[in-house]
PDB file with SEQRES, HELIX, SHEET and CRYST1 records, atoms N, CA, C and O in Angstrom:
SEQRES   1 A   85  UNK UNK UNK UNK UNK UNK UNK UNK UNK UNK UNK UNK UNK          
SEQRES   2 A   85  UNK UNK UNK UNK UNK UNK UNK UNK UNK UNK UNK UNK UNK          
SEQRES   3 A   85  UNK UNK UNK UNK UNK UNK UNK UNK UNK UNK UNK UNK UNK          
SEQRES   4 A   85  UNK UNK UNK UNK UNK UNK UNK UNK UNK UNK UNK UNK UNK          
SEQRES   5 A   85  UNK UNK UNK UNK UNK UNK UNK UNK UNK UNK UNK UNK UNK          
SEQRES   6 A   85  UNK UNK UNK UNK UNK UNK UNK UNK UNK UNK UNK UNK UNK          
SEQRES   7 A   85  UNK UNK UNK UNK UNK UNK UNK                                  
HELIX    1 AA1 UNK A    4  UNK A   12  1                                   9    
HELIX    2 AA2 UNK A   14  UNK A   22  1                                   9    
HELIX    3 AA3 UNK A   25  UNK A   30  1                                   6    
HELIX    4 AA4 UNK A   35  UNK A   48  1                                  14    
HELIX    5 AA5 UNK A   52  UNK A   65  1                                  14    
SHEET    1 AA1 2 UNK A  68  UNK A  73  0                                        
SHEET    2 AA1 2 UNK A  78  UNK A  84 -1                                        
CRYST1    1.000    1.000    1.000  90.00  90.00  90.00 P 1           1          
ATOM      1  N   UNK A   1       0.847  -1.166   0.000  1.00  0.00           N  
ATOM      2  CA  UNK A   1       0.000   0.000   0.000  1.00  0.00           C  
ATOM      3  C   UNK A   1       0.900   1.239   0.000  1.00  0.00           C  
ATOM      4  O   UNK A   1       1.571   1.480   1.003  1.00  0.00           O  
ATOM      5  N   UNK A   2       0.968   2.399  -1.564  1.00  0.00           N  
ATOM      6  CA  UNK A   2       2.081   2.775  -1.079  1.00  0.00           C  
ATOM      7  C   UNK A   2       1.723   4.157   0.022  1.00  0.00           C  
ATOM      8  O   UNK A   2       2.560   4.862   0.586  1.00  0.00           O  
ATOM      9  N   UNK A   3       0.088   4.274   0.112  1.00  0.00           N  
ATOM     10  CA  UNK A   3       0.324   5.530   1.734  1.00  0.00           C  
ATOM     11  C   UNK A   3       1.181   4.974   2.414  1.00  0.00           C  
ATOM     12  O   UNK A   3       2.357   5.333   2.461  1.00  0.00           O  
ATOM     13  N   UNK A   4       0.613   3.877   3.121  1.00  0.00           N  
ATOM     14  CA  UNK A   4       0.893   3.487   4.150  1.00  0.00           C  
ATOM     15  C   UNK A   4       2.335   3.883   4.038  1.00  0.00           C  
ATOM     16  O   UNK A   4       2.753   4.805   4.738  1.00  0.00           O  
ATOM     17  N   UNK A   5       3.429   3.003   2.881  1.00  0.00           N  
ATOM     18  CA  UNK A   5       4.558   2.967   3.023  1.00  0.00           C  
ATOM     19  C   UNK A   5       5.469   4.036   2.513  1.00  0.00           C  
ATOM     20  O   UNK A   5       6.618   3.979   2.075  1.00  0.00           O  
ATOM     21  N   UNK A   6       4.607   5.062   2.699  1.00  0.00           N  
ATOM     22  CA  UNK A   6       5.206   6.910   2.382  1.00  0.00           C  
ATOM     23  C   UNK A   6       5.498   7.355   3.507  1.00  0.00           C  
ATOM     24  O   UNK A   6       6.516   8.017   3.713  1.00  0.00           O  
ATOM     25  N   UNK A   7       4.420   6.973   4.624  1.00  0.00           N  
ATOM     26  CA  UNK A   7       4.241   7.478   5.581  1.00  0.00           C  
ATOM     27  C   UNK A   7       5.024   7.005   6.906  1.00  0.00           C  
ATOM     28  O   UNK A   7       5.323   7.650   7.911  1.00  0.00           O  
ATOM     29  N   UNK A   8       5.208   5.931   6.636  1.00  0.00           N  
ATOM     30  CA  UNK A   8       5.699   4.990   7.787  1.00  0.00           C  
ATOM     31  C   UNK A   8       7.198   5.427   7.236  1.00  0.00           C  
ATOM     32  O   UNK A   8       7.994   5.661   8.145  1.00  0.00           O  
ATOM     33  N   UNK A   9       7.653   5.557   6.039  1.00  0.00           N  
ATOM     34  CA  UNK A   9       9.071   6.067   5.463  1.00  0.00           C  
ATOM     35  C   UNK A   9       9.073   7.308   6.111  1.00  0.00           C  
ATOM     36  O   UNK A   9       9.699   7.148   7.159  1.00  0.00           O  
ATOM     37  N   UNK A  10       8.661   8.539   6.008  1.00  0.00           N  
ATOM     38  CA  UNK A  10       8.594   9.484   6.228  1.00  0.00           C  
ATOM     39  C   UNK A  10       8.256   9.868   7.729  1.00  0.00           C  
ATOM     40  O   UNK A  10       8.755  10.928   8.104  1.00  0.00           O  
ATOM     41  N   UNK A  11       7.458   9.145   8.676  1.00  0.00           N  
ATOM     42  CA  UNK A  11       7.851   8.728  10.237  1.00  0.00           C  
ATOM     43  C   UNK A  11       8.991   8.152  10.858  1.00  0.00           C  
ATOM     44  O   UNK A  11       9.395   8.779  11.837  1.00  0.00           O  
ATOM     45  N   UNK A  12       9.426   7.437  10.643  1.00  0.00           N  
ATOM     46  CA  UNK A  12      10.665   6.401  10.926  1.00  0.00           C  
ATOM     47  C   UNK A  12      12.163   6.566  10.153  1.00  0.00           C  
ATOM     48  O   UNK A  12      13.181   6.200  10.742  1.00  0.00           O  
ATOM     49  N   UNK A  13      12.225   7.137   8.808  1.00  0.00           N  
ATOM     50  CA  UNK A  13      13.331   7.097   8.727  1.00  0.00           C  
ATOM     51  C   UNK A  13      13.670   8.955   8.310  1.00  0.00           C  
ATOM     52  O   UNK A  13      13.595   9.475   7.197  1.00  0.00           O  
ATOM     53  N   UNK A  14      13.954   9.458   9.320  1.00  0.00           N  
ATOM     54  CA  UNK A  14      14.537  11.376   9.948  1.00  0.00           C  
ATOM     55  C   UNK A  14      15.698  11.697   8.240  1.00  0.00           C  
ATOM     56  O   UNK A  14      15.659  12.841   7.786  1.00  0.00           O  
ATOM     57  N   UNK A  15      16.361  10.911   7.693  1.00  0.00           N  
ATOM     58  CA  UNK A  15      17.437  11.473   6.568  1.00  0.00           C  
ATOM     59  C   UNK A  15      16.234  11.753   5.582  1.00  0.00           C  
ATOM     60  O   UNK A  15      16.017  12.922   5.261  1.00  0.00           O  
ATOM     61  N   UNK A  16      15.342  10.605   5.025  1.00  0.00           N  
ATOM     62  CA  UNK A  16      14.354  10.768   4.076  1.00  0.00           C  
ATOM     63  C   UNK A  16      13.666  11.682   4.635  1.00  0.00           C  
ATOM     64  O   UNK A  16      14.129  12.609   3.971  1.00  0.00           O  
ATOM     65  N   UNK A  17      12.887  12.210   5.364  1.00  0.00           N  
ATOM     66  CA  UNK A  17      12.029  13.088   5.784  1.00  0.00           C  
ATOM     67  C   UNK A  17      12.436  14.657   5.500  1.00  0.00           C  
ATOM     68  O   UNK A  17      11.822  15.609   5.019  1.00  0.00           O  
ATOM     69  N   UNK A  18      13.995  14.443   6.117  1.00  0.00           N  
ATOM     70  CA  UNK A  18      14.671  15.882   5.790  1.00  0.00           C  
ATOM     71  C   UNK A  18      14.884  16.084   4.259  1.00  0.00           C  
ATOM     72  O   UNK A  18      14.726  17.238   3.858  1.00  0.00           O  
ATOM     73  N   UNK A  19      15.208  15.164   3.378  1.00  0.00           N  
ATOM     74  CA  UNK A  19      15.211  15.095   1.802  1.00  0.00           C  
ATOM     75  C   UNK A  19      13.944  15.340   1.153  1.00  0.00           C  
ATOM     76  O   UNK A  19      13.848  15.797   0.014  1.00  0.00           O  
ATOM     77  N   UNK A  20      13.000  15.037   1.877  1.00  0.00           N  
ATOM     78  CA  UNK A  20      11.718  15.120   1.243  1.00  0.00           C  
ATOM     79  C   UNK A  20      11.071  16.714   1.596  1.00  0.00           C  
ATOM     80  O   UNK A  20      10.001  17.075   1.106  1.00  0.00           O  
ATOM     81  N   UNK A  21      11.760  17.456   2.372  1.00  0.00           N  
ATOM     82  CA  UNK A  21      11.270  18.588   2.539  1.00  0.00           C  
ATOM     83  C   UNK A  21      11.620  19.304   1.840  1.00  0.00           C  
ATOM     84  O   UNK A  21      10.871  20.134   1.325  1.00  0.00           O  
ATOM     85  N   UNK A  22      13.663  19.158   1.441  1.00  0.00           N  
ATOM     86  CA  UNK A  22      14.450  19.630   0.638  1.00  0.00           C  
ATOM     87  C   UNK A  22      13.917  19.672  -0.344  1.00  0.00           C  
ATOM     88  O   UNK A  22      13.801  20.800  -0.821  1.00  0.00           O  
ATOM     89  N   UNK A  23      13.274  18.380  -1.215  1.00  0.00           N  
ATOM     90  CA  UNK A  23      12.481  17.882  -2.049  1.00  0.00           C  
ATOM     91  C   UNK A  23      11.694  17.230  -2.345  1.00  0.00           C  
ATOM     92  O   UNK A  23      11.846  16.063  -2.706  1.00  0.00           O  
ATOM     93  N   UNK A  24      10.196  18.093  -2.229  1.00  0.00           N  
ATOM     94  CA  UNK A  24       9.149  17.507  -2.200  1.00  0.00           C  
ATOM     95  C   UNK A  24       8.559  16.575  -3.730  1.00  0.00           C  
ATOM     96  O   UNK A  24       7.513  15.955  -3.926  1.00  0.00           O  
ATOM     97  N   UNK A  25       9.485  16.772  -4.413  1.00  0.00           N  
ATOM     98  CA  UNK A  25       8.746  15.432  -5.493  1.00  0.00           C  
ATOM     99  C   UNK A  25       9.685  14.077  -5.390  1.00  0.00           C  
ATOM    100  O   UNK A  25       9.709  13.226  -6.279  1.00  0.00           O  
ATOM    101  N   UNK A  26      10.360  14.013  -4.321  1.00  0.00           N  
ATOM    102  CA  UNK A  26      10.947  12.500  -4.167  1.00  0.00           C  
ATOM    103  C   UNK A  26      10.211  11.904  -3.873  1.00  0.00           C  
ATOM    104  O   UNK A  26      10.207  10.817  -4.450  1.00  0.00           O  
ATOM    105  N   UNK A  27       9.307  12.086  -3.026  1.00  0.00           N  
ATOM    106  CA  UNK A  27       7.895  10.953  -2.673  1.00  0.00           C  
ATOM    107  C   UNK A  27       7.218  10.585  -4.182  1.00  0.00           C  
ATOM    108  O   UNK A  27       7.246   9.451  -4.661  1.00  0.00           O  
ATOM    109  N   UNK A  28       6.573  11.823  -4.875  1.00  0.00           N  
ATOM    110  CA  UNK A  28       6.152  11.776  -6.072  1.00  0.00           C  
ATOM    111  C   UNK A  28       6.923  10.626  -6.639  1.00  0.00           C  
ATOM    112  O   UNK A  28       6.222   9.648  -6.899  1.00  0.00           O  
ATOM    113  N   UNK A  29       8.644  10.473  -6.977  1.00  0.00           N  
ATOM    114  CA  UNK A  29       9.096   9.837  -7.118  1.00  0.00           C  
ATOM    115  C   UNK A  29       9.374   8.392  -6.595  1.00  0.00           C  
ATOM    116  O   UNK A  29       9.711   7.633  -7.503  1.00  0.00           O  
ATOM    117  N   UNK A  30       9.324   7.899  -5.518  1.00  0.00           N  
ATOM    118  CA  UNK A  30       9.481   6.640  -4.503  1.00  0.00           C  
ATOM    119  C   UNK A  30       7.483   5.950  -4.112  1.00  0.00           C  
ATOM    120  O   UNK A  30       7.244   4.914  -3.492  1.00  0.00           O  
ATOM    121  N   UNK A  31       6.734   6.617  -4.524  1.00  0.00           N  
ATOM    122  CA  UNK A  31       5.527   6.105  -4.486  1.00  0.00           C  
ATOM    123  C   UNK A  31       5.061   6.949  -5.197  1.00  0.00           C  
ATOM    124  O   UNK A  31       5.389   8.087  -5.533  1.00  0.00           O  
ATOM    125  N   UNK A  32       3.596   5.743  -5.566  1.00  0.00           N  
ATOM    126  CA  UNK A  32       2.428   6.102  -6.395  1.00  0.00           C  
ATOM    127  C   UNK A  32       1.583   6.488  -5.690  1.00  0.00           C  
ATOM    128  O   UNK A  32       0.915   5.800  -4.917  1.00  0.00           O  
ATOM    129  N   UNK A  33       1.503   7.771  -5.891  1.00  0.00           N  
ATOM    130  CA  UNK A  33       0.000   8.747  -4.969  1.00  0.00           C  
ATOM    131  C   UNK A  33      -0.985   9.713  -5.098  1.00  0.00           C  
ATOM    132  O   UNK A  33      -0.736  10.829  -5.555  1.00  0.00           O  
ATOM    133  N   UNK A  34      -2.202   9.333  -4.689  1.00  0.00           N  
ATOM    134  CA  UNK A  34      -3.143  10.142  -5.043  1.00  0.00           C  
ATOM    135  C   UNK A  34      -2.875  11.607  -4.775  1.00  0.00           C  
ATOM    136  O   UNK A  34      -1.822  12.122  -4.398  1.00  0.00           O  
ATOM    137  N   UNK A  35      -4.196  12.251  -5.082  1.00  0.00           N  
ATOM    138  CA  UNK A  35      -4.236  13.459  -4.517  1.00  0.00           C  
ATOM    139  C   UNK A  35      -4.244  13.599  -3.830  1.00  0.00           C  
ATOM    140  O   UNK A  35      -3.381  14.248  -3.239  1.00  0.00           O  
ATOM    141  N   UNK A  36      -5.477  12.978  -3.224  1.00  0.00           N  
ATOM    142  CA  UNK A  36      -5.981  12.977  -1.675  1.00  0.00           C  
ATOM    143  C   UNK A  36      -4.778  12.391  -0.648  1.00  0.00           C  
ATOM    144  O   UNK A  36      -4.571  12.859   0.472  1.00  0.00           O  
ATOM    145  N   UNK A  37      -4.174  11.495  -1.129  1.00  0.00           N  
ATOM    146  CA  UNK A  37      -3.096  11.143  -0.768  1.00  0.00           C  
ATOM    147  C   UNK A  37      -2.197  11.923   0.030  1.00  0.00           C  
ATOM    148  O   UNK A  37      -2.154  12.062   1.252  1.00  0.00           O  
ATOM    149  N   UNK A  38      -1.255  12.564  -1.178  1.00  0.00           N  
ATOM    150  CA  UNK A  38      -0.857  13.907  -0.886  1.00  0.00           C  
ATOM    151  C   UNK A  38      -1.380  14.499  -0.331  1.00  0.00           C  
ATOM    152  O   UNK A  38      -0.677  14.831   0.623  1.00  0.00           O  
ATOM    153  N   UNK A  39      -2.662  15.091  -0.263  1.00  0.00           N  
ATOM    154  CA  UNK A  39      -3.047  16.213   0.509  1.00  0.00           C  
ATOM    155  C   UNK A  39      -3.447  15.516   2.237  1.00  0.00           C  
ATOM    156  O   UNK A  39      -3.846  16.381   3.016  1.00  0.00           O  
ATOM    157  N   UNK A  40      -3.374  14.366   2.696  1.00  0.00           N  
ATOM    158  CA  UNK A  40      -3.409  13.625   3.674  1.00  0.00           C  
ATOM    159  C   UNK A  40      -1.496  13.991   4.175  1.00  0.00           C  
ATOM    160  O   UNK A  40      -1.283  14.809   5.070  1.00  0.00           O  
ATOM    161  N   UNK A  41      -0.435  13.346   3.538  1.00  0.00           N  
ATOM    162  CA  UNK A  41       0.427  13.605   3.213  1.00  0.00           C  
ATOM    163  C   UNK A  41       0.838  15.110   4.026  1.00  0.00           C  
ATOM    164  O   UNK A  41       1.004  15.049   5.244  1.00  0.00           O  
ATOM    165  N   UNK A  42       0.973  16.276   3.411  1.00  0.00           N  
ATOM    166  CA  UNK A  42       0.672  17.508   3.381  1.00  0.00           C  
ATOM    167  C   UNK A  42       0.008  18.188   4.955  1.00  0.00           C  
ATOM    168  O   UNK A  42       0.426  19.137   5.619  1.00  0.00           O  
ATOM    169  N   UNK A  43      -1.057  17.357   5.169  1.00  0.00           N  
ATOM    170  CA  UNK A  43      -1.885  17.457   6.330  1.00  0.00           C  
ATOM    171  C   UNK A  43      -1.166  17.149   7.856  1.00  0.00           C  
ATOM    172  O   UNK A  43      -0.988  17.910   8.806  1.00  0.00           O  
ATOM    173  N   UNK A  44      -0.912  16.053   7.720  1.00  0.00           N  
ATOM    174  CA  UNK A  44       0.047  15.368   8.454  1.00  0.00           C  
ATOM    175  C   UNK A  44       1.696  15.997   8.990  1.00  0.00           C  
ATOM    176  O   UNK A  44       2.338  15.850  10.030  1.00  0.00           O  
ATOM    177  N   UNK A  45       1.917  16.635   7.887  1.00  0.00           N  
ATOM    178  CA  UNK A  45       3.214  17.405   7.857  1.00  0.00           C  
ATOM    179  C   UNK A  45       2.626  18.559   9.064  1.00  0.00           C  
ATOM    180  O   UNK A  45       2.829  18.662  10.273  1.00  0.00           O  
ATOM    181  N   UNK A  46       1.832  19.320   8.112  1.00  0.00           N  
ATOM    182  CA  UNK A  46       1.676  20.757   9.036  1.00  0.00           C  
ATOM    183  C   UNK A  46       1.218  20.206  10.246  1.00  0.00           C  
ATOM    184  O   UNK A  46       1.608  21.067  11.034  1.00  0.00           O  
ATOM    185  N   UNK A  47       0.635  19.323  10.946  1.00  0.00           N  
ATOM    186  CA  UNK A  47       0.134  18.923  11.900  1.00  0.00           C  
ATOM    187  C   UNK A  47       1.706  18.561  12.796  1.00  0.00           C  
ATOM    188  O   UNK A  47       1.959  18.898  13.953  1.00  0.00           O  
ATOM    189  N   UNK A  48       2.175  18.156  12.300  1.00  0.00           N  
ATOM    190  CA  UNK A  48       3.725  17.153  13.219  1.00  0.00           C  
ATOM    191  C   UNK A  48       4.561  18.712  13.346  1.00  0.00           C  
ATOM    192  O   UNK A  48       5.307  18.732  14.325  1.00  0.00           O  
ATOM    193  N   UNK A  49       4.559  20.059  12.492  1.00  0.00           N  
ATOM    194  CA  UNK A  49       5.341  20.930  12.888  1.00  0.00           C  
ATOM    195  C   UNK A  49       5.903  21.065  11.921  1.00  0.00           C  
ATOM    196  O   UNK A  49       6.637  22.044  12.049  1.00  0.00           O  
ATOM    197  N   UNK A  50       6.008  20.572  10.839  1.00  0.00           N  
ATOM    198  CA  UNK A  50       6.890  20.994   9.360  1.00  0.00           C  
ATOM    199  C   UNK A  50       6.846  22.098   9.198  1.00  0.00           C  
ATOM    200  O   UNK A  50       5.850  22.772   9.464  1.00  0.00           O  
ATOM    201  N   UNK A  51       7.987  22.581   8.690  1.00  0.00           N  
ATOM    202  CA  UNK A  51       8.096  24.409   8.265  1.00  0.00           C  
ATOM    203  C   UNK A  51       7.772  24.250   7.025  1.00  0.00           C  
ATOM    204  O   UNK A  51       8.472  23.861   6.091  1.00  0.00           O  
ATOM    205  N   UNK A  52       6.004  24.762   7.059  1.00  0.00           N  
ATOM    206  CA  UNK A  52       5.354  24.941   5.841  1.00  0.00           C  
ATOM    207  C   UNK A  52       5.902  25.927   4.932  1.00  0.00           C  
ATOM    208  O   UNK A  52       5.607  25.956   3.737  1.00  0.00           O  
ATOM    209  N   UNK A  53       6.707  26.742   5.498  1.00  0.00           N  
ATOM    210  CA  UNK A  53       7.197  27.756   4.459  1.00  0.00           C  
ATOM    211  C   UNK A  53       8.236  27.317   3.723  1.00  0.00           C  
ATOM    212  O   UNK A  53       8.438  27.789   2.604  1.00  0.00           O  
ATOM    213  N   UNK A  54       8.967  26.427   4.216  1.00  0.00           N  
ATOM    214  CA  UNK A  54      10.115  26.226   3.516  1.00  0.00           C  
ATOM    215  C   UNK A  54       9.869  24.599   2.818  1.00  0.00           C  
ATOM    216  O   UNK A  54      10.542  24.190   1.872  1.00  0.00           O  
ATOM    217  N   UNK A  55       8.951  23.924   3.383  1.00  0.00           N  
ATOM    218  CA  UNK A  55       8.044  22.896   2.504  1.00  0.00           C  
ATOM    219  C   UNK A  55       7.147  23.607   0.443  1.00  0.00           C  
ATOM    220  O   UNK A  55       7.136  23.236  -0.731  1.00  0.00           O  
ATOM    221  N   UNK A  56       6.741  24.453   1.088  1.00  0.00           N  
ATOM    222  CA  UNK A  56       5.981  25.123   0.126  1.00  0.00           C  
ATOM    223  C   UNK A  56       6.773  25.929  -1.179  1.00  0.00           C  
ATOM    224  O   UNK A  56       6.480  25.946  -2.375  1.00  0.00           O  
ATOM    225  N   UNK A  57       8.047  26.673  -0.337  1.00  0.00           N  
ATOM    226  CA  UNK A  57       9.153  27.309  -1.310  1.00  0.00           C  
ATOM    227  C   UNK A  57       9.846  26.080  -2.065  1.00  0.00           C  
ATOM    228  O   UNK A  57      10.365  26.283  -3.163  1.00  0.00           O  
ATOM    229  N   UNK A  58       9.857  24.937  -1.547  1.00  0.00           N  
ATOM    230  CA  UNK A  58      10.853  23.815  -2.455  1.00  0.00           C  
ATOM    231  C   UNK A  58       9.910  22.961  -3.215  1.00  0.00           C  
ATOM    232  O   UNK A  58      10.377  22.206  -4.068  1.00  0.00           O  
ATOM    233  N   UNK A  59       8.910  22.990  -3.045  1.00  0.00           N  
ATOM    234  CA  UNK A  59       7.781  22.746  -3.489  1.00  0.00           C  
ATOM    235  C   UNK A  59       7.485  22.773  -5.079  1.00  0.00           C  
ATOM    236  O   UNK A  59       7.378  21.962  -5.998  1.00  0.00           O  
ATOM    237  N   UNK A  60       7.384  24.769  -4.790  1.00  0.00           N  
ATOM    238  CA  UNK A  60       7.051  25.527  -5.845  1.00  0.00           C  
ATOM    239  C   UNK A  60       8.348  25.532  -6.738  1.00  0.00           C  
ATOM    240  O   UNK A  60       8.173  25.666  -7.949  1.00  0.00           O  
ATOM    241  N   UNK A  61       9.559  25.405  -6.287  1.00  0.00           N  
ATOM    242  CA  UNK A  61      10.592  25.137  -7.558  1.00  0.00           C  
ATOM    243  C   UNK A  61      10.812  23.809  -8.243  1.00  0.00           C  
ATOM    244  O   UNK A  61      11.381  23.695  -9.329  1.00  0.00           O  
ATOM    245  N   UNK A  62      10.179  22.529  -7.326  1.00  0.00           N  
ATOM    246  CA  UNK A  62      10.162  21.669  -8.001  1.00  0.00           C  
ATOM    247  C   UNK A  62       9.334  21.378  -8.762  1.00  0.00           C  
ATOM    248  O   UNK A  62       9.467  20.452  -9.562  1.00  0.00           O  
ATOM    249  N   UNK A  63       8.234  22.158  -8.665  1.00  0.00           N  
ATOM    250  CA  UNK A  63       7.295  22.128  -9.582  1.00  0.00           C  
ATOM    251  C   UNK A  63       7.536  22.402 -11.264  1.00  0.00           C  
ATOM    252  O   UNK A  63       7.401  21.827 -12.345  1.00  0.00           O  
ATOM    253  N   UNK A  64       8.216  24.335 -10.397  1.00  0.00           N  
ATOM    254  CA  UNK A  64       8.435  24.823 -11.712  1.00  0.00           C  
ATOM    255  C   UNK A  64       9.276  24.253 -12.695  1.00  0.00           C  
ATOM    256  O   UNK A  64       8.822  24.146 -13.834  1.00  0.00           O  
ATOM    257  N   UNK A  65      10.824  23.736 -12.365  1.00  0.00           N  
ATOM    258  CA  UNK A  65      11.349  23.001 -12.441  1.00  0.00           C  
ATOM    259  C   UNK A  65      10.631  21.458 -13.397  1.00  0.00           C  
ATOM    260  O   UNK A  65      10.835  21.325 -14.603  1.00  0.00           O  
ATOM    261  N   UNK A  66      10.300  21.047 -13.063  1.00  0.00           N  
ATOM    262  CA  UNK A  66       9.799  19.394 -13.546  1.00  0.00           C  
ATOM    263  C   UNK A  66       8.303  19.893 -14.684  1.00  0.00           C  
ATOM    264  O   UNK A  66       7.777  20.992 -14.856  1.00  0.00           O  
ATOM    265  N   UNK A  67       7.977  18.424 -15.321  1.00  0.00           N  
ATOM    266  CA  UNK A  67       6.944  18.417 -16.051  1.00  0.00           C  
ATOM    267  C   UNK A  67       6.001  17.820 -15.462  1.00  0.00           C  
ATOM    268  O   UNK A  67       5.754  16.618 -15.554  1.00  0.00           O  
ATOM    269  N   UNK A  68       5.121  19.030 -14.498  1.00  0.00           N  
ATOM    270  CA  UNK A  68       4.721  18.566 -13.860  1.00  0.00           C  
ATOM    271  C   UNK A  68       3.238  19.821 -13.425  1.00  0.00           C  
ATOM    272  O   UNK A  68       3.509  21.022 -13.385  1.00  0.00           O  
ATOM    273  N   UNK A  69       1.718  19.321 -13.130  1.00  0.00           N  
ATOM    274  CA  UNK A  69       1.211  20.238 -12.040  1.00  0.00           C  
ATOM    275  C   UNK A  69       1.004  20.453 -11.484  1.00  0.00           C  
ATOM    276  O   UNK A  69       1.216  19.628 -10.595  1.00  0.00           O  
ATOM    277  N   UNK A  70       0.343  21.688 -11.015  1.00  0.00           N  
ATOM    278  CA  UNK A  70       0.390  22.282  -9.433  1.00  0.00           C  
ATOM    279  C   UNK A  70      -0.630  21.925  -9.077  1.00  0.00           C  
ATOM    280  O   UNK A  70      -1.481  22.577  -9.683  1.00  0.00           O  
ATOM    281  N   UNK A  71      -1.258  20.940  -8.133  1.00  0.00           N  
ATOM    282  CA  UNK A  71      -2.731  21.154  -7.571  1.00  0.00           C  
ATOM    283  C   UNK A  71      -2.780  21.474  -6.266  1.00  0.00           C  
ATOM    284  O   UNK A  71      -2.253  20.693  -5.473  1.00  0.00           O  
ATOM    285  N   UNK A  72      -3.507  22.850  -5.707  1.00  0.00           N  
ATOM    286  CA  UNK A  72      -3.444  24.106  -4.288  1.00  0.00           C  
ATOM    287  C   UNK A  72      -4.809  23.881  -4.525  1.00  0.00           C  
ATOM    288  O   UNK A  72      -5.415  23.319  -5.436  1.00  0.00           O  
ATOM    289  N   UNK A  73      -5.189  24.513  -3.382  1.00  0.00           N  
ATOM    290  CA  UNK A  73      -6.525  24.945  -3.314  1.00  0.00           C  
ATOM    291  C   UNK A  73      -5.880  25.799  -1.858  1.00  0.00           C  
ATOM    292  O   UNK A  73      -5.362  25.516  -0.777  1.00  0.00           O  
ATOM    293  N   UNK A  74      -6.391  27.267  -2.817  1.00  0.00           N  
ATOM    294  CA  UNK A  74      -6.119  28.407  -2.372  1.00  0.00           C  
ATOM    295  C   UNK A  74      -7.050  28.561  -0.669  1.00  0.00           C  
ATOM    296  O   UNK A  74      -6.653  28.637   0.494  1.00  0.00           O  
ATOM    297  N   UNK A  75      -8.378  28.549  -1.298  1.00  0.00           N  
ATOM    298  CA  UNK A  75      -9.395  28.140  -0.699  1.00  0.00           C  
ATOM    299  C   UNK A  75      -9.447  27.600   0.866  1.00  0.00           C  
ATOM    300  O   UNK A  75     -10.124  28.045   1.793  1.00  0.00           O  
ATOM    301  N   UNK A  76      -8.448  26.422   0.857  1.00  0.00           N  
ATOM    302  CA  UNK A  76      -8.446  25.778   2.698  1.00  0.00           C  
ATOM    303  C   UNK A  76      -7.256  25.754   2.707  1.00  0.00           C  
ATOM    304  O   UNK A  76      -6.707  24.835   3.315  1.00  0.00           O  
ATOM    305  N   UNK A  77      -6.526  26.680   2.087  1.00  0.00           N  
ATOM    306  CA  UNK A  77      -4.960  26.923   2.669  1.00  0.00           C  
ATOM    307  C   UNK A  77      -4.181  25.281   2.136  1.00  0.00           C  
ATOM    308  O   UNK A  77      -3.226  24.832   2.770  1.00  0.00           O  
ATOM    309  N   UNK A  78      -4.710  24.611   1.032  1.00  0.00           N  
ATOM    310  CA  UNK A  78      -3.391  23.536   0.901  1.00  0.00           C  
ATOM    311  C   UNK A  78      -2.422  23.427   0.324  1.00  0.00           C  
ATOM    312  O   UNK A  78      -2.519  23.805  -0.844  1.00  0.00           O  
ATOM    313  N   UNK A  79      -1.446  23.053   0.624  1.00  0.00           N  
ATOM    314  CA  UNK A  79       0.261  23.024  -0.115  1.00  0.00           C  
ATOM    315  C   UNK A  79      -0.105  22.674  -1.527  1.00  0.00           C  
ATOM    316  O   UNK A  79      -0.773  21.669  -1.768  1.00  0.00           O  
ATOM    317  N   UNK A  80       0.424  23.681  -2.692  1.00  0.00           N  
ATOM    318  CA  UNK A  80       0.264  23.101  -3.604  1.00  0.00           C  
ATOM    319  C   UNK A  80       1.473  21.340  -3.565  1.00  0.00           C  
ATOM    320  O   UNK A  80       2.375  20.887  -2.861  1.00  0.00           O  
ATOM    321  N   UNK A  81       0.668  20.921  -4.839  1.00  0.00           N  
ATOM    322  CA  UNK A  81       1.642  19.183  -4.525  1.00  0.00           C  
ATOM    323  C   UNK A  81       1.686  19.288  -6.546  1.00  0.00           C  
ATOM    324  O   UNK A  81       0.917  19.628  -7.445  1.00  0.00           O  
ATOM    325  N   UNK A  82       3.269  18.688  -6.389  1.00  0.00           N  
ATOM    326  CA  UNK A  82       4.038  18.623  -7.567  1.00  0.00           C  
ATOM    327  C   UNK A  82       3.307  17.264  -8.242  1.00  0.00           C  
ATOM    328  O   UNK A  82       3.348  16.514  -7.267  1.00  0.00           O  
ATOM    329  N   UNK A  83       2.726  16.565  -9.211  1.00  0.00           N  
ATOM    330  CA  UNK A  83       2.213  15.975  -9.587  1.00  0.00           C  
ATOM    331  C   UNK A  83       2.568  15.636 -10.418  1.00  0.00           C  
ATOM    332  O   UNK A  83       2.758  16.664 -11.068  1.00  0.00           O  
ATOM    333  N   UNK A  84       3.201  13.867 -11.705  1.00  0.00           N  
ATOM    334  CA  UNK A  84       3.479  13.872 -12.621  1.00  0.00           C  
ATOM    335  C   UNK A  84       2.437  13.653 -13.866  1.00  0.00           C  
ATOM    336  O   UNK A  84       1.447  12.965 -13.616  1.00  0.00           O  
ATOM    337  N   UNK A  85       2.594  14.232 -15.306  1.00  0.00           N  
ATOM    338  CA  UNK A  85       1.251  14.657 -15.924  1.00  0.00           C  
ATOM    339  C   UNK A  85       1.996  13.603 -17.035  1.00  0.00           C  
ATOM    340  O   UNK A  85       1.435  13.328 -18.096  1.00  0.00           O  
TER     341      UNK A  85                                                      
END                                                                             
C-alpha cells in the first residue's frame, strides 16, 4: 500500500524526511499517490510541525522546475503538490 509505506518512510526514517522537505517530489518519485493522498500527506506534515514555508518554497521550484502540475486549493490553505502529468 504505497500511503501506508510513504508514511511509515517518512515517520521512521529522519534522513528521508529531511530530503523530502528539501524535495518535495521525491515521494512523487518513490511512491504512487493520489491526490488525496498527498493532501493527507501535506496534512500530516503541518500537523507534526513541518516548516510549511520552507516545505511550500521547495515545493514551488520543483514544480516549476519538472513536467509537472500544481494542484493548491487556495481556498483551505493547501500546499500546492508537484504531480506527474
Amino acid at each position: 500500500m504505497p500511503f501506508k509505506d510513504a508514511l511509515a518512510k517518512l515517520v521512521n526514517d529522519s534522513g528521508y524526511r529531511s530530503q523530502a522537505i528539501a524535495d518535495p517530489g521525491l515521494i512523487d518519485k518513490d511512491f504512487d499517490l493520489s491526490v488525496e493522498e498527498y493532501g493527507a500527506l501535506t496534512q500530516a506534515a503541518r500537523l507534526s510541525g513541518v516548516d510549511m514555508n520552507a516545505l511550500d518554497k521547495n515545493l514551488a521550484t520543483a514544480t516549476a522546475a519538472a513536467d509537472t502540475s500544481c494542484c493548491c486549493c487556495c481556498c483551505c490553505g493547501e500546499s500546492g503538490i508537484a504531480l506527474r502529468v
